[in-house]
Each structure stands twice: as C-alpha cells, then as structure tokens.
N, C-alpha and C positions, 0 to 999 in steps of 0.2 A: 301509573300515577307517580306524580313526583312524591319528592322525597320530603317536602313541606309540608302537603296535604294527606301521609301517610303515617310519618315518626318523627318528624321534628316537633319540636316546644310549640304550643300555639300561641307565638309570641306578641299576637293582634290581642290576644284575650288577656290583658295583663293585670295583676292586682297589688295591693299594696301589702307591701312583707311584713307583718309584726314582729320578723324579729331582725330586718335590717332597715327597715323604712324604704326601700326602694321599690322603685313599681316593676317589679321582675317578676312575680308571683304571677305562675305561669300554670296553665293543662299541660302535663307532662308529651302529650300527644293528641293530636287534633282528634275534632269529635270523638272523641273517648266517651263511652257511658259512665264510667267509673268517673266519680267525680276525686279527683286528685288535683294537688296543685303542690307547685314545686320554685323555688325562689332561684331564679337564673346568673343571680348576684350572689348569696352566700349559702346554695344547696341546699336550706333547709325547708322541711314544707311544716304545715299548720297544723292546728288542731281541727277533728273534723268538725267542731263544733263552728270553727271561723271561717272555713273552707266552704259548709254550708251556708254561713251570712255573705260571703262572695258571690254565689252563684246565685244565691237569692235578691243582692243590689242589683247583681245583672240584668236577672229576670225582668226587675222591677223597670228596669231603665228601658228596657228593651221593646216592653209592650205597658209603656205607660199611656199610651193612646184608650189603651184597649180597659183599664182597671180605673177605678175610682181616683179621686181625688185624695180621700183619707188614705187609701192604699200608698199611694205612692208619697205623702209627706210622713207614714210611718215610717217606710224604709229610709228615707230621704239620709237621717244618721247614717246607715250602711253604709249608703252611694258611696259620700263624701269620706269614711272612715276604710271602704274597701275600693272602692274602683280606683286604679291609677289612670293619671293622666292621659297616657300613651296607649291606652285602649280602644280601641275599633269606634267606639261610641262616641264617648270625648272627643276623638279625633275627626271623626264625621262629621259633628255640631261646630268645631275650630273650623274644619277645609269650608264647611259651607257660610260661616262669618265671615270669614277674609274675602270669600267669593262676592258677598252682600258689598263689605267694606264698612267702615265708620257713618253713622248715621250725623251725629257733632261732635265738638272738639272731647268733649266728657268723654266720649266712647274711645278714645286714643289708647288708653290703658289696659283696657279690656282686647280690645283688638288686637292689641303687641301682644297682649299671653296671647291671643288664640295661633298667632305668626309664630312664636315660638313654640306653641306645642306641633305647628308643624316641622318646623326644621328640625326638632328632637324626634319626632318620630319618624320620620322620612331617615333620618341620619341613623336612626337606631334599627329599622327595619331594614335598609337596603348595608350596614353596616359600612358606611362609607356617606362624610361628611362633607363632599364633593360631589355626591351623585347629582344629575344633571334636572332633578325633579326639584332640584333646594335651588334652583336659580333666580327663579322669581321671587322666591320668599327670600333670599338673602337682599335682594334688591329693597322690595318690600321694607326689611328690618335696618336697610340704611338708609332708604328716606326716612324712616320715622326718628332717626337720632337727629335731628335739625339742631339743637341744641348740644349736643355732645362728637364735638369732632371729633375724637380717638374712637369712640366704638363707630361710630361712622364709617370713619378711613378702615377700622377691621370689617368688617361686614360687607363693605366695597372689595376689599382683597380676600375674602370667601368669594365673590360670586367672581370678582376675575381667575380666581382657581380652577373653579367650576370652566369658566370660557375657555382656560387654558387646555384643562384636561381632554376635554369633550369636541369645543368649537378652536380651533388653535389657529385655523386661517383667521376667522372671524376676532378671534380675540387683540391679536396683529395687527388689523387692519383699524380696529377701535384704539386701541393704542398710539395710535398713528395720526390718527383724526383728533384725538381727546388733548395731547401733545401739541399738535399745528393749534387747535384751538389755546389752548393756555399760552403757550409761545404768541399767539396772534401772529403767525407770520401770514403773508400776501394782503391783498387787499382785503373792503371787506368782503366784498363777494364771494375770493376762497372761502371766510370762515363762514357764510352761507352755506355753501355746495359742502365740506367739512361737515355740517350739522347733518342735512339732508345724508350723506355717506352713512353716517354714524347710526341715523333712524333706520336705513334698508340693511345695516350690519344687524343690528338691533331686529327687526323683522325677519332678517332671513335666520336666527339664532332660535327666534321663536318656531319659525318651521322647522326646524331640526327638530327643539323641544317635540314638538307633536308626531314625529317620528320615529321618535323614543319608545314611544308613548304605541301607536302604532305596531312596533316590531314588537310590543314585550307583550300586545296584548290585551294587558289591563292597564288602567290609569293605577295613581297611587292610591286613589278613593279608592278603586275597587279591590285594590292590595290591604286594606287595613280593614274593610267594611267584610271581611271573610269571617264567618264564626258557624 
C-alpha cells in the first residue's frame, strides 16, 4: 500500500482550524478509528469537543440523502462553521457544477467560486500549481475575466505554463499560430488554416490531457472523492 493510503494526512478530509482559520484541519492518518484531527498549517489540533462537531458536519453532508430534513438543517451551522472548502465533498459538488456550467448570466458568480475551488484544490493536492489537471480550468477562469484584462492575461499565462511544462511541442506550435494570427501575416486564407492549426493543437493537448489521466489511474474526482 502506498504511503497516502497508509500514514500520510488525509488531506481530502479537510476542516476548518479554530485556531488559524485555514482549512488544514486534517485526520492525522487515513481511515484512522481514533478520531483525531491535526491543522497542517500551524500544528495544532482541537478540542475533542470540536473535533467531534467535524466529523459529525461530515456525517451529515455525507448521508444527507439518506436522514431527514430537520436533521440536516440542524447540522447545517456545523457544515458551514466546520467543513473547509477543499474537502472531498465541496469539492465533488464544485467539479460536477463546472461539468453542468452556468445555467444564466446570474450563475457567473457562483460558478467562478466553484472553478476556483478547483484550481485551489487540484493545486493544493497534487502540490504543484502547474499540474497538467488545472489546464482547463485555468482556461475556464480566463474566459470568465471578459472584463478585467490583467487577471485575464495572468490566468492565460498559467495555462500557457501548464502547456509549456507538460505539452512544450504543442505549446510552440500555438504560439506560433496565435502570433501569425495577431501579426495577420499572408492572406486570409493563411489566418483560416492558422485557426484550424490552433483547434487540432488545441485537441491533440486534450488527448494528452486524458492520458494523464489514464497512466495515473484515477481522475482527479476520484483523487479528492477518497474518504
């Protein structure tokens, strides 16, 4: 067995630390019976009194299908006062709204938290903010700045990082086409064939994606949805 699924942090089950605010608040070691919990930011763990409202939010969230209504708007306080963001759950409900997408313009807001709880946890689990699973969502989070060109242009050069690190032929080749396109050089027919280049760079990057994906296994859902 590896070494995640035996004595590392169970960093998928994360809670919010009452005494640094961060969602670090962690099971010392997976599937542990001993309910413990340990802040992965400033070392300290809880009271077992808060430790039990933790695993009790979890509970609740966990098999809310399954309990009452009143059950689950008692706990509801906890949820929101214990569960962090970056937890298995949250996280599962975010991957599968971004999956959906925006229903109308209203939903825009909502939708960019849930793109950004993935790029924080993706970036936080595989500890590396370049990993090749944040591509699309970087994409994702610079279409949605239409209005603010500076985080735009950054979130653009995150995912060209990403291409560089990973895809560095494919990145080259976009680069290349992206450039003759702004330049407008040949006729227009080049900046046709240019576009068309760009969509099969664009497509064959997505097959690597699933590749990844492939060699390692699991998807990233099934990396965060472990408890």
């Amino acid at each position: 067995s590896c070494s995640r699924c035996t004595s590392l942090p169970e960093v998928t089950r994360c809670f919010l630390c009452p005494a640094c605010d961060e969602s670090e608040l962690c099971p010392p070691k997976p599937a542990s019976e001993e309910h413990q919990l340990r802040c992965l930011f400033c070392g300290k763990s809880p009271t077992a009194e808060y430790t039990t409202r933790c695993f009790a939010a979890e509970a609740a969230i966990s098999s809310s299908s399954s309990v009452s209504v009143d059950d689950v708007e008692s706990a509801q306080l906890d949820v929101e006062l214990c569960i962090g963001s970056l937890h298995h759950i949250p996280f599962r409900e975010a991957l599968w709204c971004v999956a959906q997408g925006p229903d109308t313009t209203e939903d825009l807001l909502a939708y960019e938290d849930y793109v950004d709880c993935l790029i924080q946890g993706i970036s936080r689990l595989y500890k590396n903010p370049r990993h090749p699973h944040l591509l699309q969502f970087y994409h994702i989070k610079a279409a949605l700045q239409h209005d603010n060109l500076d985080q735009q242009l950054l979130f653009l050069e995150h995912e060209r990082n990403v291409l560089c690190c990973y895809y560095p032929q494919e990145a080259k080749q976009l680069d290349g086409e992206i450039m003759q396109l702004v330049q407008k050089n040949g006729p227009a027919g080049d900046v046709d064939s240019a576009s068309d280049g760009t969509a099969a760079a664009s497509a064959d990057v997505q097959e690597k994606q699933q590749d990844v994906d492939c060699a390692s296994g699991l998807s990233t859902a099934d990396f965060m949805a472990m408890d």
